[in-house]
C-alpha positions as CSV (number, residue, x, y, z in Angstrom):
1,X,-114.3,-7.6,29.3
2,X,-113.6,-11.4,28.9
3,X,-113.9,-13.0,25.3
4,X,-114.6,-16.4,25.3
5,X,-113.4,-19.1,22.8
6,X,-114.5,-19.9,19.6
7,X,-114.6,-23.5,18.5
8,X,-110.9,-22.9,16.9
9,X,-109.2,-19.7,19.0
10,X,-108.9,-18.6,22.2
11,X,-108.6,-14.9,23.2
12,X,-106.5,-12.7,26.1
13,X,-105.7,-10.0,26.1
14,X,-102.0,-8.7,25.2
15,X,-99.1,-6.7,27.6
16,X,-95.6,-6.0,28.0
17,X,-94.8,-9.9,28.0
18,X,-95.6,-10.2,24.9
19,X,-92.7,-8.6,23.3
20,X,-91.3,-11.8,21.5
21,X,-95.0,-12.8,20.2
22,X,-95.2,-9.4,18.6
23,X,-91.5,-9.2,17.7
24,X,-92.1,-12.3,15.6
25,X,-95.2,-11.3,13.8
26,X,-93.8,-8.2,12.2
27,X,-91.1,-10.6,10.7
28,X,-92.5,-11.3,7.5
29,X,-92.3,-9.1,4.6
30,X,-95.8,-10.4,3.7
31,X,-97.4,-9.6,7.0
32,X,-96.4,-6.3,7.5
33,X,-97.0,-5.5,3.5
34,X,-100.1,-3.2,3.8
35,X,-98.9,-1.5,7.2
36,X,-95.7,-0.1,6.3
37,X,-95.1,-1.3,3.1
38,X,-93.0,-4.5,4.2
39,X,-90.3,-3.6,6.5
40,X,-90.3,-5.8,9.8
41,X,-90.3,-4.3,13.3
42,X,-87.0,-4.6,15.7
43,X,-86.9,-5.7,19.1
44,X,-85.9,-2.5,19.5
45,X,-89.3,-0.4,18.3
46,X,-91.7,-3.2,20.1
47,X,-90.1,-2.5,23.1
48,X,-89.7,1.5,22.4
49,X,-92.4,2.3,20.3
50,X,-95.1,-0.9,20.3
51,X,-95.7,-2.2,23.6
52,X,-95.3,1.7,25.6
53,X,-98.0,2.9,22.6
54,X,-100.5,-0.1,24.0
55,X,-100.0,0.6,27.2
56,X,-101.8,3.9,26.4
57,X,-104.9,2.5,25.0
58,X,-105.1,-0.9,26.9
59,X,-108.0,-1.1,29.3
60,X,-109.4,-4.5,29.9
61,X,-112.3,-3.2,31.7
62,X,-113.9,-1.7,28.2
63,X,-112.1,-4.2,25.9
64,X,-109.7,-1.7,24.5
65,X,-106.0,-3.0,23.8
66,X,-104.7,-6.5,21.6
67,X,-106.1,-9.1,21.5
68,X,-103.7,-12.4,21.7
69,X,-105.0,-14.8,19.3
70,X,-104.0,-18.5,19.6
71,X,-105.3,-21.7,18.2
72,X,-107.3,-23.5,20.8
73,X,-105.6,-27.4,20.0
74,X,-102.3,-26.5,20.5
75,X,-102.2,-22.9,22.5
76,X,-99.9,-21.6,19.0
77,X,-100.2,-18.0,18.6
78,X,-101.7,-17.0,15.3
79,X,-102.0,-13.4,15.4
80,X,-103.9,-10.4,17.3
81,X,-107.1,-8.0,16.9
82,X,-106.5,-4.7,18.1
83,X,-109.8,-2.7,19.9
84,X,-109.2,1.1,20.8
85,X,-111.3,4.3,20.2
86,X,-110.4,5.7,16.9
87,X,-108.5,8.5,16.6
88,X,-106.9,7.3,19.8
89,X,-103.6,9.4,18.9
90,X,-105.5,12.8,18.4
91,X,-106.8,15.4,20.2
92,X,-110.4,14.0,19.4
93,X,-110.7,10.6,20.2
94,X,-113.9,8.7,19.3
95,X,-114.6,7.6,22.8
96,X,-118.2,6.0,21.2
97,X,-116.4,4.4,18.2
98,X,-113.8,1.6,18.4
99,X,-111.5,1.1,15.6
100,X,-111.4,-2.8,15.4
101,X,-107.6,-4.0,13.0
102,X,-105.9,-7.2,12.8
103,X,-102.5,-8.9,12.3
104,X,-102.4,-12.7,11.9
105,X,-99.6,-14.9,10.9
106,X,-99.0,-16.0,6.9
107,X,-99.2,-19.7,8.3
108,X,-103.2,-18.7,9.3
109,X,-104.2,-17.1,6.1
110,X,-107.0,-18.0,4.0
111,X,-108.7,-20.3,7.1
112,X,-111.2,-17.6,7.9
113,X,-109.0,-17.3,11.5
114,X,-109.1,-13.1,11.0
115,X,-112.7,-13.2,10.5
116,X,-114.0,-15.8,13.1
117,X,-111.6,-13.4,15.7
118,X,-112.9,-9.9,14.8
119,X,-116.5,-11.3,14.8
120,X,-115.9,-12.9,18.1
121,X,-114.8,-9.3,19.6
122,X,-117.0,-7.2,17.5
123,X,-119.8,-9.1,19.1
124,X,-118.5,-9.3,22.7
125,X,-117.9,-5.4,21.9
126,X,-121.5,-4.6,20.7
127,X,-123.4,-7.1,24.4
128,X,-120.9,-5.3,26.6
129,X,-120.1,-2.1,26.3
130,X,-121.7,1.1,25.4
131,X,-120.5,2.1,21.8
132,X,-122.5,3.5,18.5
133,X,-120.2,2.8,16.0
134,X,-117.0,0.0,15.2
135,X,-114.6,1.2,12.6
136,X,-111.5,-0.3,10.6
137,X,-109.5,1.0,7.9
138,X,-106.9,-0.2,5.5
139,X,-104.4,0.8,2.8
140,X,-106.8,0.6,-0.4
141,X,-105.2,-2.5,-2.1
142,X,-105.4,-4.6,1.1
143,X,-108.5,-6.2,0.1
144,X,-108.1,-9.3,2.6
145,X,-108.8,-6.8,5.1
146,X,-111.2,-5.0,3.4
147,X,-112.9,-8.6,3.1
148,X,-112.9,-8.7,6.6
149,X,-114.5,-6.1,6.8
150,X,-117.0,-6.2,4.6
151,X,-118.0,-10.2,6.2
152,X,-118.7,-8.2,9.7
153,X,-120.9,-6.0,8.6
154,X,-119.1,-2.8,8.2
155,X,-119.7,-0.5,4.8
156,X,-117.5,1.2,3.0
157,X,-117.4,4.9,4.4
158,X,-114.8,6.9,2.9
159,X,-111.0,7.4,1.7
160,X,-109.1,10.0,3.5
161,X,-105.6,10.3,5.2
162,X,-105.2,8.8,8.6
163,X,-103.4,11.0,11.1
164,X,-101.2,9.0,13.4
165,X,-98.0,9.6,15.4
166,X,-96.3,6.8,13.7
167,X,-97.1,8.2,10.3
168,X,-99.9,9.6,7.9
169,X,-101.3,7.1,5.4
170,X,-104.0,7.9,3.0
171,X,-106.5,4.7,3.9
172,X,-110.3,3.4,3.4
173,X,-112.2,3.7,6.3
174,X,-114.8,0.8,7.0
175,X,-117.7,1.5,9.3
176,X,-120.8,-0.7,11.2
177,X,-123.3,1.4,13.2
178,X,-124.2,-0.6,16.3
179,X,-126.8,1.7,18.4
């Protein structure tokens, strides 16, 4: 799947070379706030734990993986949208639902970056590949994502804990049928 620009970001998708990019996103208390309550990623885990858990999911042919986000003028990484089935990381995936998330930068906040780049995918998602539903969820006091989501479409569906590997977090879960 190829995403093309927007007016302001280009898109491509991320890998195993992209261990500093992600390394240096996850070092701001801010930023990683609503994932795991503020503490910043070592070199150490991306290389361990983040890049060998993308690897999994990453399939360029269906649009599945991280997205790289970088402004268009000047090429500067801003941030990434992630696109995998949900429930990737149980024994039920949601092969016909992809869990759209996003990660940008402090410095890009508030420019409507996050939003121009999920709607950009969501609708490169929705002309190219075979889906019914896109999904996103968030701890329930992130409302900036929940923003997000609410500006592509997506209604509220409901609050539950969200089994993953990395650890169980009670979340809102965001939905947009698209069949």
């Amino acid at each position: 799947m190829i995403v093309k620009d927007t007016e302001r970001l280009s898109f491509d998708l991320m890998g195993a070379d992209d261990a500093q990019l992600l390394f240096e996103l996850d070092q701001d208390v801010e930023v990683m706030r609503y994932i795991n309550g503020g503490k910043m990623t070592t070199m150490q885990d991306v290389h361990d734990v983040f890049i060998p858990r993308m690897a999994k999911y990453t399939d360029a042919s269906k649009g599945w993986g991280l997205w790289k986000v970088c402004l268009r003028k000047n090429q500067e990484f801003i941030g990434w949208v992630l696109v995998r089935p949900m429930d990737f990381f149980s024994e039920q995936p949601q092969w016909d639902n992809l869990e759209l998330g996003w990660r940008f930068k402090r410095s890009s906040w508030g420019q409507g970056y996050a939003t121009e780049a999920a709607e950009r995918i969501k609708s490169t998602l929705i002309e190219t590949q075979d889906i019914k539903k896109l999904s996103a969820i968030a701890m329930p006091d992130n409302k900036a994502s929940i923003n997000i989501m609410k500006k592509l479409g997506m209604q509220y569906f409901k609050t539950d804990l969200h089994k993953d590997p990395l650890g169980d977090e009670v979340v809102v879960y965001y939905e947009l049928a698209v069949y």
